[in-house]
C-alpha positions as CSV (number, residue, x, y, z in Angstrom):
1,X,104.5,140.9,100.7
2,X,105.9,140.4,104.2
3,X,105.1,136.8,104.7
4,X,103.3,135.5,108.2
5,X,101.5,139.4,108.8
6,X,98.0,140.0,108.0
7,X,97.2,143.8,107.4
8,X,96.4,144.3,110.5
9,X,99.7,143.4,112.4
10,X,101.1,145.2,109.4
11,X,99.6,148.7,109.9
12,X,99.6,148.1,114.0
13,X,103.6,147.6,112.9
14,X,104.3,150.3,110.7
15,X,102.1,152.6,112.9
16,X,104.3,151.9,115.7
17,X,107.8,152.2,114.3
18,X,106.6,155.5,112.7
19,X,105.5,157.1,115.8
20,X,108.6,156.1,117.8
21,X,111.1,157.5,114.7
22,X,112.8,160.8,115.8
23,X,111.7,163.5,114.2
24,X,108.4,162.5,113.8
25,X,105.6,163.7,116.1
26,X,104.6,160.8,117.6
27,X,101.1,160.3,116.6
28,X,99.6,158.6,114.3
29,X,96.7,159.5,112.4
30,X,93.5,158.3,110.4
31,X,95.6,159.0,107.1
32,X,98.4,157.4,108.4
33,X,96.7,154.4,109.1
34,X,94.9,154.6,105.3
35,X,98.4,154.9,103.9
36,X,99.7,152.0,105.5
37,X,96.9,150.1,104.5
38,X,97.8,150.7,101.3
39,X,101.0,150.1,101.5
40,X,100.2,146.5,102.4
41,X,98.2,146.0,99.7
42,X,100.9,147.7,97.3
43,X,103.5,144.3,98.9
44,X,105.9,146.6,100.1
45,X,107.8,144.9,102.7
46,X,107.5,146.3,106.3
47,X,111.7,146.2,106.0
48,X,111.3,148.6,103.0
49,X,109.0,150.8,105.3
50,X,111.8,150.7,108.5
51,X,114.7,151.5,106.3
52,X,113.1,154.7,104.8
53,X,112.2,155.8,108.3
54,X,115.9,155.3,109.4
55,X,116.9,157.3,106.0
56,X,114.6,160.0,106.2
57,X,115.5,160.4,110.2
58,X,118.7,160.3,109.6
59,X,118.9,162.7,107.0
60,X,117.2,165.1,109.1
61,X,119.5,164.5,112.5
62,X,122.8,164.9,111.1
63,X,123.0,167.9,109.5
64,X,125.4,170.9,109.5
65,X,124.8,172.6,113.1
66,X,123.7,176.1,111.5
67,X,121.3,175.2,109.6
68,X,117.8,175.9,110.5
69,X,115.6,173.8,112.4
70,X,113.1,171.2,110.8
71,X,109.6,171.0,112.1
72,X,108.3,167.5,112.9
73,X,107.1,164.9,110.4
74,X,103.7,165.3,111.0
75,X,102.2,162.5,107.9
76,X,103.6,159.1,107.1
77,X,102.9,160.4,103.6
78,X,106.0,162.6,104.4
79,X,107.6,159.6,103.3
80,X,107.0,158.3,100.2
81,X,109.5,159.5,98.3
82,X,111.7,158.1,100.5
83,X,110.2,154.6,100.5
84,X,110.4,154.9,96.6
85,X,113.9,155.7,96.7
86,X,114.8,152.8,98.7
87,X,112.8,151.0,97.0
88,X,115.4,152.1,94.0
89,X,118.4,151.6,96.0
90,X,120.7,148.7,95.3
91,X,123.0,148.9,98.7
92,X,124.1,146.6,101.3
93,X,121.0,145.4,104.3
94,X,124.6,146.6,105.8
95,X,124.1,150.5,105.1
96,X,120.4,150.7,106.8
97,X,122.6,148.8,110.3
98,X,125.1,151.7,109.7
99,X,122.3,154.3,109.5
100,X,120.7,152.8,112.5
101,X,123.7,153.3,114.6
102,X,124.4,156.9,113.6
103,X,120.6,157.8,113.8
104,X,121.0,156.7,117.7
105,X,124.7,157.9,118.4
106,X,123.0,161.7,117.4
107,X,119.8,160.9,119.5
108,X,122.4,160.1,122.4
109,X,123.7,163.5,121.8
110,X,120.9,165.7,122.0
């Protein structure tokens, strides 16, 4: 569990840096905050939670210029699969910096 948050700074938190991730729509919803409770209580890490954001925004920014436009992440459920996956990942803290900085070179350039 992230040590020195209570649940509440935790969700407030992880509410935040979900609604200001590109791609997503930039609200946050009674579900959303449900799932983040749980989260918390599940001890995931709010580092765990920012990494998959980056990830999953990533993913979605740089892709091949034809291809079709995504809608907006409307859920924070949207990403667990992608929190699971990083939970599952054994790579470098480096690698999420890395993402970071291509996530806002292509935000620069749209």
């Amino acid at each position: 569990m992230e040590h020195g948050l209570s649940q509440e700074e935790y969700i407030r938190q992880v509410l935040e840096v979900y609604r200001k991730t590109p791609g997503t729509t930039g609200t946050a919803r009674r579900a959303d905050r449900l799932l983040a409770a749980q989260l918390y209580q599940r001890g995931l890490s709010f580092k765990v939670i920012q990494n998959a954001l980056v990830l999953a925004a990533t993913r979605r920014l740089i892709r091949p210029a034809d291809a079709p436009p995504l809608g907006p992440i409307r859920s924070l459920a949207y990403l667990l699969p992608v929190i699971e996956e990083v939970l599952e990942l054994r790579v470098s803290p480096d690698y999420y910096d890395y993402l970071r900085y291509k996530l806002a070179r292509a935000e620069s350039t749209q």
